[in-house]
C-alpha positions in Angstrom: 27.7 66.3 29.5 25.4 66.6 26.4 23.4 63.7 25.2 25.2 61.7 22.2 24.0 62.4 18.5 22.1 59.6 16.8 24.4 58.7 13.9 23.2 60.5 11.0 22.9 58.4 7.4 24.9 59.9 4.1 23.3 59.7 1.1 25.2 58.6 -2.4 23.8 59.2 -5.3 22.6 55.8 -5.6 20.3 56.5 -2.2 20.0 60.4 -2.9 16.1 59.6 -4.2 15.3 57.9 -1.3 16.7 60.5 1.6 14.7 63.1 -1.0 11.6 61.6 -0.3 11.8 61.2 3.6 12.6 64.8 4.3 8.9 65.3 1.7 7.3 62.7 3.9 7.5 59.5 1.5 9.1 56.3 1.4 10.5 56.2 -1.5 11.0 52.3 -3.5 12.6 51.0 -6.3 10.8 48.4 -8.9 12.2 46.9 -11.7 10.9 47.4 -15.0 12.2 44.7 -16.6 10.9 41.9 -13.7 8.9 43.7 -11.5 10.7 43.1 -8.0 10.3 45.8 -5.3 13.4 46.3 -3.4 15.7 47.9 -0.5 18.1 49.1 0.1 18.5 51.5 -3.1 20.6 50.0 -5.6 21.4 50.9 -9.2 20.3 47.7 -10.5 18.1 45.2 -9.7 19.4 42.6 -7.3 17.0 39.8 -8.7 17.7 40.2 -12.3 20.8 42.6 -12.8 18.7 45.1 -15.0 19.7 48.5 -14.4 16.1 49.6 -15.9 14.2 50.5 -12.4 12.2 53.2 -11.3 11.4 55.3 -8.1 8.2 55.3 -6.7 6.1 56.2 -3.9 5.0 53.6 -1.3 2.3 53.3 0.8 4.3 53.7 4.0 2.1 50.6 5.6 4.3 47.4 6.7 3.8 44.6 9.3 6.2 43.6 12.7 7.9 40.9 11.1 10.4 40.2 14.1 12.1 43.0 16.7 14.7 43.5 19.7 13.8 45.4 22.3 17.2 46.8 23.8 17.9 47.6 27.4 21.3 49.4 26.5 22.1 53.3 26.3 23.5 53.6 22.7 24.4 57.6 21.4 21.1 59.1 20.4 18.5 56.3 22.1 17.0 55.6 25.8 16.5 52.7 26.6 14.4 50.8 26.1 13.8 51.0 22.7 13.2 48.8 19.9 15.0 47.5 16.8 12.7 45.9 14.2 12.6 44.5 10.9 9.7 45.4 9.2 7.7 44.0 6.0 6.1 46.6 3.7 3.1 46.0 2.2 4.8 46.1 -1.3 7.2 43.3 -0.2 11.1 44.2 0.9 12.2 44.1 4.5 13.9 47.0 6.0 15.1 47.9 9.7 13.6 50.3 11.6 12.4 51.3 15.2 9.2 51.3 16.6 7.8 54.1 18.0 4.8 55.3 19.8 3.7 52.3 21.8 5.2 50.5 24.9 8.5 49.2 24.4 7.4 45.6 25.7 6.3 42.3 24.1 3.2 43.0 25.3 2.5 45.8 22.7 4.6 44.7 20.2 2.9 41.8 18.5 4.6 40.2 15.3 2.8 40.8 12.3 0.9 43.9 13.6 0.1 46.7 11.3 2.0 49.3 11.1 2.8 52.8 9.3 5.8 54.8 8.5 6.3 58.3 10.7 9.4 60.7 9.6 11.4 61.7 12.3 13.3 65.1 11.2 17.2 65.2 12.3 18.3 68.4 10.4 17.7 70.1 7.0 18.7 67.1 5.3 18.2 64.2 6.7 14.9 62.7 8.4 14.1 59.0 9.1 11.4 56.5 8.3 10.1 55.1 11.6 7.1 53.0 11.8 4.5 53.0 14.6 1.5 51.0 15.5 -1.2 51.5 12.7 -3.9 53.5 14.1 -7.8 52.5 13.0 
């Protein structure tokens, strides 16, 4: 029997920029031009002052373990075990990610370690930000 597919994001136009710039191998943010908040997820507006004047830029793609999972469960598209993290980028919002590269233990996955995004390529249109442990 063949191994289950990972489920596979859609982009809207609302996330479109942000799929865009994972297949070019950037993680693409949103600031506010009116305030000045960073955020995820993509979102027309602002979510800490309504203000539908934001723009797109690139980040650095550096973050820090700010709490994780490791899971012992086969789910479609992951052996176990594997990890599910949130993760705090240096320019301030929180997303969910996996961590990839290292040991899937406590031992090697320290909170607040440094970390940096890798792109993992599904298909032609779609590829993932993943983070790993930063290296130097």
């Amino acid at each position: 029997m063949a191994e289950a597919l990972r489920a596979r994001p859609v982009p809207t136009p609302e996330t479109k920029h942000f799929w865009d710039g994972t297949l070019s191998g950037e993680l693409r943010l949103q600031r506010c031009d009116d305030c000045s908040n960073v955020y995820f997820p993509p979102r027309p507006f602002c979510p800490s002052c309504a203000s539908r004047k934001v723009s797109v830029f690139a980040a650095s793609g550096k973050a820090r373990l700010y709490s994780y999972i490791i899971h012992h469960r086969p789910a479609p598209g992951f052996t176990p075990p594997y990890s599910i993290a949130v993760v705090e980028l240096d320019e301030g919002p929180r997303m969910m990610t996996n961590i990839v590269d290292c040991p899937q233990a406590p031992e090697a996955l320290t909170l607040d370690m440094p970390l940096e995004v890798k792109f993992e390529k599904l298909d032609d249109k779609i590829a993932l930000p993943l983070f790993r442990p930063a290296k130097g």
